[in-house]
N, CA, C and O atoms as a Tinker XYZ file with bonds, in Angstrom:
   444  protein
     1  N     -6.290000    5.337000  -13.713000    73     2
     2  CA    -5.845000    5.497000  -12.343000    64     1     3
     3  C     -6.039000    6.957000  -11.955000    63     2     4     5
     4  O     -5.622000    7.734000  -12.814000    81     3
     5  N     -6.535000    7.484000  -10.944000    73     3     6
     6  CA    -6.948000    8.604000  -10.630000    64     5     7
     7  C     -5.784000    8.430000   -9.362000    63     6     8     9
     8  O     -5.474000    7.427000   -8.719000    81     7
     9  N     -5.174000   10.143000   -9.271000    73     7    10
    10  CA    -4.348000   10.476000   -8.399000    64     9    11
    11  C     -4.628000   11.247000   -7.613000    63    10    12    13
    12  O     -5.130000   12.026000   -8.423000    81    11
    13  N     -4.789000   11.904000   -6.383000    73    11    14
    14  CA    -4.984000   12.842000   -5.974000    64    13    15
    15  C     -3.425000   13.040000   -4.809000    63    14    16    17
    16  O     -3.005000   12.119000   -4.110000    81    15
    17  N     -2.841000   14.351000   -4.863000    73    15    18
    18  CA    -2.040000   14.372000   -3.949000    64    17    19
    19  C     -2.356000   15.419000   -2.712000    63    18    20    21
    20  O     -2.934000   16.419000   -3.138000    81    19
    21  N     -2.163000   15.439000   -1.531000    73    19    22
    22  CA    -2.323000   16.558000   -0.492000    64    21    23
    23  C     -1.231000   16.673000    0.433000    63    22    24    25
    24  O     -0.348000   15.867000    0.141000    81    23
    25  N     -1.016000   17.226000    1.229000    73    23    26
    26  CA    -0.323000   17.667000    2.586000    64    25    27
    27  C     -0.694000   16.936000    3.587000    63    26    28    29
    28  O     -1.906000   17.034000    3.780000    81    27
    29  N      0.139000   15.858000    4.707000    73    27    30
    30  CA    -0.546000   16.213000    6.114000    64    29    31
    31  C      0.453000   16.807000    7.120000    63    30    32    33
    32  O      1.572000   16.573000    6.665000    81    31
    33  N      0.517000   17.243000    7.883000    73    31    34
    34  CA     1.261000   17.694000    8.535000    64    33    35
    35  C      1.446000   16.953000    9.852000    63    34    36    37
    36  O      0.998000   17.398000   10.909000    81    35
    37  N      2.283000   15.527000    9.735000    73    35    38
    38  CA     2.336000   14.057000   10.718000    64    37    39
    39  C      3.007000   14.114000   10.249000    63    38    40    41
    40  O      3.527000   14.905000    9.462000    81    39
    41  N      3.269000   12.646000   10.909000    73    39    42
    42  CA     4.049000   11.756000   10.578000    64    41    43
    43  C      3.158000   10.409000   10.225000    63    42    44    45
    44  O      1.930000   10.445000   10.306000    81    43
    45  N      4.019000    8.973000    9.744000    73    43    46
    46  CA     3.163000    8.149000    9.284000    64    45    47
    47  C      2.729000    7.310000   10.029000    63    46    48    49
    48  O      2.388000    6.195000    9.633000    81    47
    49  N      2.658000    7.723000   11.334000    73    47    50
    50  CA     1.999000    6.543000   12.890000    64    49    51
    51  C      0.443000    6.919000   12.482000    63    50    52    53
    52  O     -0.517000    6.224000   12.813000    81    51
    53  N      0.362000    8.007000   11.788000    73    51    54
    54  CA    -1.346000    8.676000   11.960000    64    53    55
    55  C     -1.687000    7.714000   10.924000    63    54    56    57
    56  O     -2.608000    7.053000   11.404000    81    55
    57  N     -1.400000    7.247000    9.640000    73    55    58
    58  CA    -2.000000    6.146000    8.864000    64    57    59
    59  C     -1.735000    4.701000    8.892000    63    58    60    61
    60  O     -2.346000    3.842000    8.256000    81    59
    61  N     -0.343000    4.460000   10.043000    73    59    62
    62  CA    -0.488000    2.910000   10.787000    64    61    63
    63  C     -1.349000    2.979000   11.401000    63    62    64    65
    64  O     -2.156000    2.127000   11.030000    81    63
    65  N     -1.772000    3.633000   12.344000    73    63    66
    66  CA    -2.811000    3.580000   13.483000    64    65    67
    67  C     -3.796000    4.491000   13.505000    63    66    68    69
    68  O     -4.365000    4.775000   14.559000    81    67
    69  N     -4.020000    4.893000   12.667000    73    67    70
    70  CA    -5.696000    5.226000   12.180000    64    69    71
    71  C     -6.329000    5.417000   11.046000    63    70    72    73
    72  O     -7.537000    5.205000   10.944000    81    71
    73  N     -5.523000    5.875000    9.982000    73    71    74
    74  CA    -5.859000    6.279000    8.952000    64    73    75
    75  C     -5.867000    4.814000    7.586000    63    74    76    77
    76  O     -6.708000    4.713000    6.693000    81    75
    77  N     -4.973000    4.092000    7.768000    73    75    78
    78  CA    -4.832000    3.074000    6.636000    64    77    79
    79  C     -4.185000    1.578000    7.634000    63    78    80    81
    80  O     -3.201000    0.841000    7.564000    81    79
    81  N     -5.530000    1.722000    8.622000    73    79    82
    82  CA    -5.507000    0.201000    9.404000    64    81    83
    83  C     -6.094000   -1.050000    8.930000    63    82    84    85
    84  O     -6.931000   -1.111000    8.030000    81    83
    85  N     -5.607000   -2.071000    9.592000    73    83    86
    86  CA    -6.384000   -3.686000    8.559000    64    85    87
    87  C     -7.560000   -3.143000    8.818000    63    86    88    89
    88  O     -8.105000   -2.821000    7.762000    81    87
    89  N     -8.454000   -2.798000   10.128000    73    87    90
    90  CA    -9.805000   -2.478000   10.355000    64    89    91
    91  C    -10.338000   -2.021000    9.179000    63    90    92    93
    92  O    -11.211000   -2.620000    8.550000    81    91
    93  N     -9.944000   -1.195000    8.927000    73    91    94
    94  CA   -10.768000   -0.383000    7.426000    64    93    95
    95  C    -10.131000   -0.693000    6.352000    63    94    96    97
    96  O     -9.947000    0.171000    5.495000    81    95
    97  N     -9.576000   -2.252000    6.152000    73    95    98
    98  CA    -9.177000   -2.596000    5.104000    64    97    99
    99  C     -7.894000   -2.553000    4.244000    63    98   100   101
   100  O     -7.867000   -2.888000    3.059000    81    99
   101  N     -6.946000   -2.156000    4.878000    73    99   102
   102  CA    -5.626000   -1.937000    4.469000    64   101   103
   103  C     -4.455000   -2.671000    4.769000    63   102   104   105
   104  O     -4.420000   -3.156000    5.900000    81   103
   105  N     -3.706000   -2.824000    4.192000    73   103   106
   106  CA    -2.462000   -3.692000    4.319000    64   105   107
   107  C     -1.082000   -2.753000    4.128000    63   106   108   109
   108  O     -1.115000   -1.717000    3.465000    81   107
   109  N      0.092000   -3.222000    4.768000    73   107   110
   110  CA     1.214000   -1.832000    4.513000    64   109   111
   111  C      2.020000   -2.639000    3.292000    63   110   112   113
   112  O      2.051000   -3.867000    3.374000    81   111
   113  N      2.419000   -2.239000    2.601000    73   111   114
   114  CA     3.306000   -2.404000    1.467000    64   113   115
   115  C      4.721000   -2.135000    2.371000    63   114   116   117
   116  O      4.902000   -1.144000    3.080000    81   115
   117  N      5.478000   -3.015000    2.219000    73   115   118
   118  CA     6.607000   -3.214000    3.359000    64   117   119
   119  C      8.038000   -3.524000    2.190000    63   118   120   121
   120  O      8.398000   -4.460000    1.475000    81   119
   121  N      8.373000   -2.584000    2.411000    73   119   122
   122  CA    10.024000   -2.202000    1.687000    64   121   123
   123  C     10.914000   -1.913000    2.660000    63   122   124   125
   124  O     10.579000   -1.679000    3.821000    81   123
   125  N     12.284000   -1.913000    2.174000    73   123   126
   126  CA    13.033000   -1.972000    3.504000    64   125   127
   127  C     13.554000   -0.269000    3.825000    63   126   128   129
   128  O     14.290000    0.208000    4.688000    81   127
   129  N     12.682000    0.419000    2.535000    73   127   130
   130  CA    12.999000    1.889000    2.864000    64   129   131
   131  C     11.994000    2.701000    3.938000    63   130   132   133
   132  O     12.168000    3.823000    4.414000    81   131
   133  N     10.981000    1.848000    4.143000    73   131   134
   134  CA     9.812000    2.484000    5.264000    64   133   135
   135  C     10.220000    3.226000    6.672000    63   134   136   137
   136  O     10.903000    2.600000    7.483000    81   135
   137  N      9.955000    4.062000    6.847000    73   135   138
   138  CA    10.280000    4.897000    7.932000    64   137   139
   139  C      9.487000    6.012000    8.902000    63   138   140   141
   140  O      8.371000    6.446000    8.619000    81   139
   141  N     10.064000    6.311000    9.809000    73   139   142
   142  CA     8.739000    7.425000    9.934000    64   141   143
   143  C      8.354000    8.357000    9.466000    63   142   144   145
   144  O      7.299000    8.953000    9.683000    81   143
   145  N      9.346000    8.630000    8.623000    73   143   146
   146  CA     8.545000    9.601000    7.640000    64   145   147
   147  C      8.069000    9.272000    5.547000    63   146   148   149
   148  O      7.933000    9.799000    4.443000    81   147
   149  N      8.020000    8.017000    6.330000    73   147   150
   150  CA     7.948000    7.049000    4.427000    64   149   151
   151  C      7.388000    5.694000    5.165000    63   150   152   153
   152  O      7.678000    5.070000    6.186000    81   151
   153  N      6.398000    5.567000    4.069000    73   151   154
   154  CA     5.420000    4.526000    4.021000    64   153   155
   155  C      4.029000    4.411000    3.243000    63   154   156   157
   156  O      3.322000    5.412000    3.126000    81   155
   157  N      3.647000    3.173000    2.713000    73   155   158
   158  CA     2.437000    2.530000    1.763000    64   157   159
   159  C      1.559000    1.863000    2.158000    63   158   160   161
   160  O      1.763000    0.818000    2.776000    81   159
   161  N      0.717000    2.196000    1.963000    73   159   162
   162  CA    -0.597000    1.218000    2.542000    64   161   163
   163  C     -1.150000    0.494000    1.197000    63   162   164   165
   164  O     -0.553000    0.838000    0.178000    81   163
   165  N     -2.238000   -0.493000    1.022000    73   163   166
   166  CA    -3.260000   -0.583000   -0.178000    64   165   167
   167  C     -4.100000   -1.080000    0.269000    63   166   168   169
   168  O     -3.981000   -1.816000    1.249000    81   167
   169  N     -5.213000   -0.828000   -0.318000    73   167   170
   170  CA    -6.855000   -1.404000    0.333000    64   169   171
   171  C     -7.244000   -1.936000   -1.193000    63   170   172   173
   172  O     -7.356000   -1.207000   -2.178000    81   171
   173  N     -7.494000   -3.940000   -1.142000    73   171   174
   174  CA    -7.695000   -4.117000   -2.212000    64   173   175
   175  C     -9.176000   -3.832000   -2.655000    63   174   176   177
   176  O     -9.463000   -3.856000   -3.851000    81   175
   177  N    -10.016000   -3.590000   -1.790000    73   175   178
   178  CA   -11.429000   -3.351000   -1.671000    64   177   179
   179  C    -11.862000   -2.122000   -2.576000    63   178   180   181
   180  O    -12.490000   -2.113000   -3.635000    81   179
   181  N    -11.388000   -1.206000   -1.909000    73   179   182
   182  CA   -10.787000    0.166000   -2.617000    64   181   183
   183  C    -10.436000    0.370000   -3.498000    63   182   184   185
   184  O    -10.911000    1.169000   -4.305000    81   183
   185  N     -9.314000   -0.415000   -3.640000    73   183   186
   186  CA    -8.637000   -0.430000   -5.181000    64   185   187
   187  C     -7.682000    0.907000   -4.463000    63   186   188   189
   188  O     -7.303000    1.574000   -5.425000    81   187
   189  N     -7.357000    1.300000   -3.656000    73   187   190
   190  CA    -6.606000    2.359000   -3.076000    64   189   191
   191  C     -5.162000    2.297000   -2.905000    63   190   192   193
   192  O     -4.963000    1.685000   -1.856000    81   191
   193  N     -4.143000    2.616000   -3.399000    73   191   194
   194  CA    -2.971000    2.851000   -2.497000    64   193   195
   195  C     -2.659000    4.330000   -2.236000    63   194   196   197
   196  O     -2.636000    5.342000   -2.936000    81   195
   197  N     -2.354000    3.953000   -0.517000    73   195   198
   198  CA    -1.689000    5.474000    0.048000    64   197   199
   199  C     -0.299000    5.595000    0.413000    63   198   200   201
   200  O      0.168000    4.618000    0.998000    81   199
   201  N      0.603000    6.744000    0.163000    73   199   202
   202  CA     1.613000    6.859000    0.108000    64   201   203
   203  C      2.064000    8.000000    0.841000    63   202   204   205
   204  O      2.079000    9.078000    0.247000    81   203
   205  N      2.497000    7.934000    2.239000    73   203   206
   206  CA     2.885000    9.075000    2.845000    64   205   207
   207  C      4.510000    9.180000    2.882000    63   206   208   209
   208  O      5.211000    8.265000    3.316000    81   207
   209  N      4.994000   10.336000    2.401000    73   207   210
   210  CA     6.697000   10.355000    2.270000    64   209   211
   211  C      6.571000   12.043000    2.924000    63   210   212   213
   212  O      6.187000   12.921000    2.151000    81   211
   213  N      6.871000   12.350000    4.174000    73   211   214
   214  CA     7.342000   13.696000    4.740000    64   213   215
   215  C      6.634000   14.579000    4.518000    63   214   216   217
   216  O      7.006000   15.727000    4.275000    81   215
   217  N      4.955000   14.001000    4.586000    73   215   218
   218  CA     4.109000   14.958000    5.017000    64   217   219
   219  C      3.235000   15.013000    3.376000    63   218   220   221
   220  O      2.110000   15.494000    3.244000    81   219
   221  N      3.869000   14.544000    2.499000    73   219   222
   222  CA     3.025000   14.527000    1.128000    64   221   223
   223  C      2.558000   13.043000    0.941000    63   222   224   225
   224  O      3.155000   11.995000    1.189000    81   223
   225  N      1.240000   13.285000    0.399000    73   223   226
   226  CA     0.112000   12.367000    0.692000    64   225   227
   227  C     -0.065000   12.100000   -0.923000    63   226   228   229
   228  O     -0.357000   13.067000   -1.627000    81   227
   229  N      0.104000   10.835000   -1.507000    73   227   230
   230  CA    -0.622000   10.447000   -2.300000    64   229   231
   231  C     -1.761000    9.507000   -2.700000    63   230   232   233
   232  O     -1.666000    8.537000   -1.947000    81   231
   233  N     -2.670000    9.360000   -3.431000    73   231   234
   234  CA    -3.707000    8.389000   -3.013000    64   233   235
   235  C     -3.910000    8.221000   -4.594000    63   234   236   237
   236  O     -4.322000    9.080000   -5.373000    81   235
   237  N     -3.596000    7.159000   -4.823000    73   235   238
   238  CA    -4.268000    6.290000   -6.200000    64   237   239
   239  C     -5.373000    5.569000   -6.356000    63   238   240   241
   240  O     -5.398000    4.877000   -5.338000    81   239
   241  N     -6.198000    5.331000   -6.927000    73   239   242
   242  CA    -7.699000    4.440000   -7.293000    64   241   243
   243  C     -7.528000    4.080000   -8.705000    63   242   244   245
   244  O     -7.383000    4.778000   -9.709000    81   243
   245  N     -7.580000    2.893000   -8.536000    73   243   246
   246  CA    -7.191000    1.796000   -9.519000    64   245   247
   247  C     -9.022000    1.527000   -9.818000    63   246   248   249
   248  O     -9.837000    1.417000   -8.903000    81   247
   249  N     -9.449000    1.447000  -11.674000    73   247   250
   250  CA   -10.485000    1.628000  -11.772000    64   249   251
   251  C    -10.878000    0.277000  -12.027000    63   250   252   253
   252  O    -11.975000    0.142000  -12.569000    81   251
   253  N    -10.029000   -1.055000  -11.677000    73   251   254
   254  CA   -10.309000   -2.186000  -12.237000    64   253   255
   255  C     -8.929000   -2.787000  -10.889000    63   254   256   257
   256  O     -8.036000   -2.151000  -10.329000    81   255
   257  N     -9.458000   -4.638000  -10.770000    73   255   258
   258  CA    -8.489000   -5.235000   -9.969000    64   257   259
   259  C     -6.983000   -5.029000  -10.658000    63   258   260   261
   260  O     -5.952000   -4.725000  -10.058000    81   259
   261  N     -7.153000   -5.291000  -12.163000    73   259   262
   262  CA    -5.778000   -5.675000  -12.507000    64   261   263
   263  C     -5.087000   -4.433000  -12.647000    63   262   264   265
   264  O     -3.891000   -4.416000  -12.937000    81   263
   265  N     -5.786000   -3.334000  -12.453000    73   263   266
   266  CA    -5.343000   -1.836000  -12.750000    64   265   267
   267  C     -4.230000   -1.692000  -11.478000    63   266   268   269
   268  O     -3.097000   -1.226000  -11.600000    81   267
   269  N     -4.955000   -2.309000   -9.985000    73   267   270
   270  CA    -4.525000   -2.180000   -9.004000    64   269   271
   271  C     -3.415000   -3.277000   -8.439000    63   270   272   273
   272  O     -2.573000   -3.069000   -7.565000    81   271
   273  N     -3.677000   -4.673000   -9.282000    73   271   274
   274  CA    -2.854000   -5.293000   -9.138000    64   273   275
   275  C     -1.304000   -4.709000  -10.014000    63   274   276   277
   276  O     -0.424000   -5.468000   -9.608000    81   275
   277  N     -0.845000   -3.968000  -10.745000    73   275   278
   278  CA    -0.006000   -3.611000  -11.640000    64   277   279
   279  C      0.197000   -2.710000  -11.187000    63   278   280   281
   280  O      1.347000   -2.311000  -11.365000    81   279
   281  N     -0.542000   -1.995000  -10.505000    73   279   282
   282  CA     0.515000   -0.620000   -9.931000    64   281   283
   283  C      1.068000   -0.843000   -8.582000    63   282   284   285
   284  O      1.670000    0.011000   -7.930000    81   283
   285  N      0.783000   -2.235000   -8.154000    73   283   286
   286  CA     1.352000   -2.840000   -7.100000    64   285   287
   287  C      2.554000   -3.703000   -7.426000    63   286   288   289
   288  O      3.418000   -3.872000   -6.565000    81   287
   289  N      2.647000   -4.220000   -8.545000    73   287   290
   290  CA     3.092000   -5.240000   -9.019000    64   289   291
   291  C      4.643000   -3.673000   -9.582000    63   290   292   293
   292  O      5.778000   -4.149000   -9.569000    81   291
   293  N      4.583000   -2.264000   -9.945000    73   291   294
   294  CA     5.125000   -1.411000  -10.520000    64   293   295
   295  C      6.112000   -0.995000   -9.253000    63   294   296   297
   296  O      7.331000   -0.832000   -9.301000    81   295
   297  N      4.939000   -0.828000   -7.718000    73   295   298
   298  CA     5.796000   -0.342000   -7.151000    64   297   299
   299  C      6.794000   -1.244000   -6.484000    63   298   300   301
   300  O      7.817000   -0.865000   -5.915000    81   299
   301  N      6.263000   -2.834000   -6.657000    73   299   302
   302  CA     7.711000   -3.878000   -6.188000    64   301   303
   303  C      9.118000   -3.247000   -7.005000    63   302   304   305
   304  O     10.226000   -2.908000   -6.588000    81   303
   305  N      8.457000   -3.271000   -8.446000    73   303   306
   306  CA     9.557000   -3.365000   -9.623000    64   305   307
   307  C     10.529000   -2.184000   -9.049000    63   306   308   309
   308  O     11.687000   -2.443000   -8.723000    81   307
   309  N      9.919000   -0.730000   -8.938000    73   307   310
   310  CA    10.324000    0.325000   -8.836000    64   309   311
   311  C     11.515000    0.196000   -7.797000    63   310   312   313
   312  O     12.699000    0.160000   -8.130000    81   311
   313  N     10.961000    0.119000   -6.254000    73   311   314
   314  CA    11.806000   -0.745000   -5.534000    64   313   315
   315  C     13.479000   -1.165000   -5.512000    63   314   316   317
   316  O     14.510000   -0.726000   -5.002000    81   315
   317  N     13.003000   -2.474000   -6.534000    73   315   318
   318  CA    13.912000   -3.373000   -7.031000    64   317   319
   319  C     15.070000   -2.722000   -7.834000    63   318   320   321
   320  O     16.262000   -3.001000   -7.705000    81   319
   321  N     14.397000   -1.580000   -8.895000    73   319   322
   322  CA    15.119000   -1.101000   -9.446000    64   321   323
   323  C     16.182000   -0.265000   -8.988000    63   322   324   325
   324  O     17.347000   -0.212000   -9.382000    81   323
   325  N     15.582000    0.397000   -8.071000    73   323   326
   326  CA    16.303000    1.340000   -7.106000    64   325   327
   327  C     17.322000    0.493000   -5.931000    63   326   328   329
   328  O     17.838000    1.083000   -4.982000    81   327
   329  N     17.463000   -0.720000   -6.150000    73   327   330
   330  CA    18.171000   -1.110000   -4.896000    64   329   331
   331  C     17.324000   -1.666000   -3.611000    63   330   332   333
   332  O     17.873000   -2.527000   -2.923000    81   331
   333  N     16.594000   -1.415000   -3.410000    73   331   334
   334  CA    15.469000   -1.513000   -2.420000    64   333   335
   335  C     14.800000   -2.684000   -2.447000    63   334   336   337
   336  O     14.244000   -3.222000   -3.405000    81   335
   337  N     14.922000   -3.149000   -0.987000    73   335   338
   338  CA    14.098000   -4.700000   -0.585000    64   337   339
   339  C     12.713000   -4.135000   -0.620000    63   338   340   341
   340  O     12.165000   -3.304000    0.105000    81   339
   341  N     12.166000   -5.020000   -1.984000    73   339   342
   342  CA    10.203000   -4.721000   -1.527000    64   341   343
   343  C     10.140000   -6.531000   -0.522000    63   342   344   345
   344  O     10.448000   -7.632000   -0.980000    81   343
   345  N      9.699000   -6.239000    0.706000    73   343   346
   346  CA     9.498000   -7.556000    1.388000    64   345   347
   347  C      8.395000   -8.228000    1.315000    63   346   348   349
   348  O      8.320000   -9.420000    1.613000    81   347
   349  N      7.360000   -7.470000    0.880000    73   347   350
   350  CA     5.804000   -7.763000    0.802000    64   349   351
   351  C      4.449000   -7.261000    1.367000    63   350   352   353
   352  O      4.262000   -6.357000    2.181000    81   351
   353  N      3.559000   -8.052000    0.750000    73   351   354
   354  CA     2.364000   -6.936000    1.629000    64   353   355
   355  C      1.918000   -7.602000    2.646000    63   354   356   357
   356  O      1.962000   -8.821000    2.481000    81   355
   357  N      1.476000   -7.222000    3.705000    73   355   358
   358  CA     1.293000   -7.364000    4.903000    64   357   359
   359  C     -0.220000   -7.304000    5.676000    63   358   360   361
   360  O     -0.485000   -6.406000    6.476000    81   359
   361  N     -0.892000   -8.067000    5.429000    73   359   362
   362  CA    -2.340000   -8.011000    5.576000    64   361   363
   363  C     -2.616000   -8.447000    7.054000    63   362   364   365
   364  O     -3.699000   -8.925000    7.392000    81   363
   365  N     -1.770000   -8.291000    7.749000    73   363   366
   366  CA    -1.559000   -8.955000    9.603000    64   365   367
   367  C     -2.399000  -10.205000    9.415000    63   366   368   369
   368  O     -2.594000  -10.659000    8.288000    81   367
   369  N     -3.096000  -10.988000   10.946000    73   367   370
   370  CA    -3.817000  -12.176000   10.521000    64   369   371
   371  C     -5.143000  -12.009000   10.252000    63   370   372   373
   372  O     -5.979000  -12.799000   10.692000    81   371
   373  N     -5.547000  -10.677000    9.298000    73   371   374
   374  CA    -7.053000  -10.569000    8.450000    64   373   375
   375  C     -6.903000  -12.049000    8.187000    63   374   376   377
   376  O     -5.820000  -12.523000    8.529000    81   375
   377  N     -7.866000  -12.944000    7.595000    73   375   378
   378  CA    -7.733000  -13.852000    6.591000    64   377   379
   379  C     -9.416000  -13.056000    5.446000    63   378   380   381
   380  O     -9.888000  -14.083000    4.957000    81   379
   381  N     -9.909000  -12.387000    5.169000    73   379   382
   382  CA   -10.585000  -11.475000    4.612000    64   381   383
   383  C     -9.726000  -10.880000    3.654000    63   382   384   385
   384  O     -9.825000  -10.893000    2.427000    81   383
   385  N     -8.834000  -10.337000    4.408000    73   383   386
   386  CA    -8.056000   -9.086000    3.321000    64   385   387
   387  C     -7.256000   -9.899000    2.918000    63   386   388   389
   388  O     -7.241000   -9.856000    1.687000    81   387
   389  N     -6.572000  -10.627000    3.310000    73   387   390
   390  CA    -5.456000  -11.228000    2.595000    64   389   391
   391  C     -6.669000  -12.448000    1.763000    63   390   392   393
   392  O     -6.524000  -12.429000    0.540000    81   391
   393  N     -7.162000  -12.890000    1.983000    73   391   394
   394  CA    -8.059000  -13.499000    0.112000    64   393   395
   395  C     -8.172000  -12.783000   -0.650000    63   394   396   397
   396  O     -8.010000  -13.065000   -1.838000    81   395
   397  N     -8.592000  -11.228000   -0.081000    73   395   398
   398  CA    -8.874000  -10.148000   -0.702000    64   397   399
   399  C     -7.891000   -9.723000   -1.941000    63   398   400   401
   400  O     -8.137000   -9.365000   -3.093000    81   399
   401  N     -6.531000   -9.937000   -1.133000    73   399   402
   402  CA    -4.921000   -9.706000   -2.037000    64   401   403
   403  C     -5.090000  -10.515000   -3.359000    63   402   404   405
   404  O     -4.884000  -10.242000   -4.541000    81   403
   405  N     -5.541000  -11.612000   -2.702000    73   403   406
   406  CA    -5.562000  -13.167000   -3.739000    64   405   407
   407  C     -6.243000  -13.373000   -4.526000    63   406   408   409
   408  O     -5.942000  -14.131000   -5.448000    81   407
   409  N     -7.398000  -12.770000   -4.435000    73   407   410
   410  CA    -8.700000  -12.692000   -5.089000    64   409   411
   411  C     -8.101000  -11.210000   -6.441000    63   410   412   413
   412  O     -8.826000  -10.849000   -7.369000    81   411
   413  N     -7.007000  -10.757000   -6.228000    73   411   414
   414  CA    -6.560000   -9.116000   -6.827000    64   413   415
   415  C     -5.766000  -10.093000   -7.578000    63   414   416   417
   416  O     -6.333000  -10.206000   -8.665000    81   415
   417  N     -5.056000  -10.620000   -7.554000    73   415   418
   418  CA    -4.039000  -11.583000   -7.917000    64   417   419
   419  C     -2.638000  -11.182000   -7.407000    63   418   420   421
   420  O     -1.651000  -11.004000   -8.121000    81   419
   421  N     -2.693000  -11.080000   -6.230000    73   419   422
   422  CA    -1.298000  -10.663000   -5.879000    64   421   423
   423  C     -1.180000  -11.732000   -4.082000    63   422   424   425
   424  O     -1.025000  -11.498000   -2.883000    81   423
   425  N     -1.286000  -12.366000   -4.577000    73   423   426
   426  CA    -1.440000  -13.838000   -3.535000    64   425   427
   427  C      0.296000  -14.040000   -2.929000    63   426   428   429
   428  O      0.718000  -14.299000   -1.802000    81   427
   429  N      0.954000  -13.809000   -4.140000    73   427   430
   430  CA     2.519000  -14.395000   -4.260000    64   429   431
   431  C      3.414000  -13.020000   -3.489000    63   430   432   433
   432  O      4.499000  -13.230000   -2.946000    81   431
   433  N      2.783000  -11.617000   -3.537000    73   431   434
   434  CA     3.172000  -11.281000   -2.564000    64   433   435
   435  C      2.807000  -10.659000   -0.838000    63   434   436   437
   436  O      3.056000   -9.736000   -0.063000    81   435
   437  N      2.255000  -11.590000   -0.939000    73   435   438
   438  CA     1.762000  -11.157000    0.644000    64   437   439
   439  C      3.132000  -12.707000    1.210000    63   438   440   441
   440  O      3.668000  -13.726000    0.775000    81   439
   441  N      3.041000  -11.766000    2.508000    73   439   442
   442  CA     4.051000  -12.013000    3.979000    64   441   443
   443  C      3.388000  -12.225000    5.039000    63   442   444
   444  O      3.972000  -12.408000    6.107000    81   443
């Protein structure tokens, strides 16, 4: 899994609505801690998840599906552990990306 972390200096409307949209393949990872300044995207295409929390940017690349399915499958757990509703992933009505989820093996949590 390759990490890279950066700065943006937003908030997280800039990767709902432009940066990590269904258009270019992304789905939001939907917990009940999401906010405007906290939120997850994943692109199963990519193998990508992005993670904006108050301006710090993380970006993972999963070098295999199941690499990416498990660090998806880590951040439900994580979540859970903490108290926190993971509600699911959210692929709007793509039907592309969401096979896409399914095709990752993470079928059981999409919403």
């Amino acid at each position: 899994m390759q990490t890279v972390k950066t700065f943006m200096n937003a908030d997280r409307y800039l990767y709902d609505f432009k940066l990590c949209t269904i258009a270019r393949g992304f789905a939001q990872v939907d917990t009940d801690q999401d906010a405007w300044y906290f939120g997850t995207w994943a692109n199963p295409e990519r193998r990508l998840i992005v993670t904006y929390c108050e301006g710090d940017v993380t970006k993972r690349t999963a070098e295999t599906d199941a690499e990416f399915s498990a660090e998806i499958r880590g951040i439900k757990q994580w979540n859970e552990d903490q108290g926190h509703r993971f509600k699911g992933i959210d692929p709007g009505f793509n039907e592309a990306l969401k096979a896409r989820f399914v095709t990752v093996g993470l079928g059981d949590l999409l919403h």
